[in-house]
C-alpha angles and dihedrals in degrees: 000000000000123000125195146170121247104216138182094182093047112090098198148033108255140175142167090207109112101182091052091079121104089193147324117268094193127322114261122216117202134057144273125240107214119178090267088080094231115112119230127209117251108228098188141315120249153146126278124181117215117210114209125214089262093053090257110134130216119202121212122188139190086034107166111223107213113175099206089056114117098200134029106243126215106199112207094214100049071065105053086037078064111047100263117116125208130203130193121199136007113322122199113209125199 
């Protein structure tokens, strides 16, 4: 079971899961800047598909893949960079 962090502060989608990946897209040279201030080195960017408790299945791509990570990040806005929309709280629709 995957767990990640939904985040509106992250940019981008990271995780120091390995296995997770269904495959690299390309390698990625450079490094990350978290709040702690230290900079990580980024291995690759993939895809990594993510199985929910009911057998549907949610794809996430350019996902960087950054060893020294503790927790897998969800930014909010990779999302919405890439058509998905994401609401917090109760909405009321007319």
């Amino acid at each position: 079971m995957h767990s990640w962090i939904l985040d509106s502060g992250a940019s981008f989608l990271i995780t120091p899961h390995h296995e997770w990946f269904s495959n690299y897209t390309r390698s990625r040279h450079g490094v990350v800047h978290l709040g702690d201030n230290y900079a990580y080195d980024i291995a690759s960017i993939g895809t990594v598909q993510l199985q929910f408790q009911y057998g549907s299945i949610f794809t996430l791509q350019h996902v960087w893949h950054v060893a020294q990570v503790k927790k897998s990040l969800i930014s909010t806005g990779q999302l919405d960079d890439d058509g998905f929309q994401t609401t917090f709280g109760n909405q009321n629709y007319l």
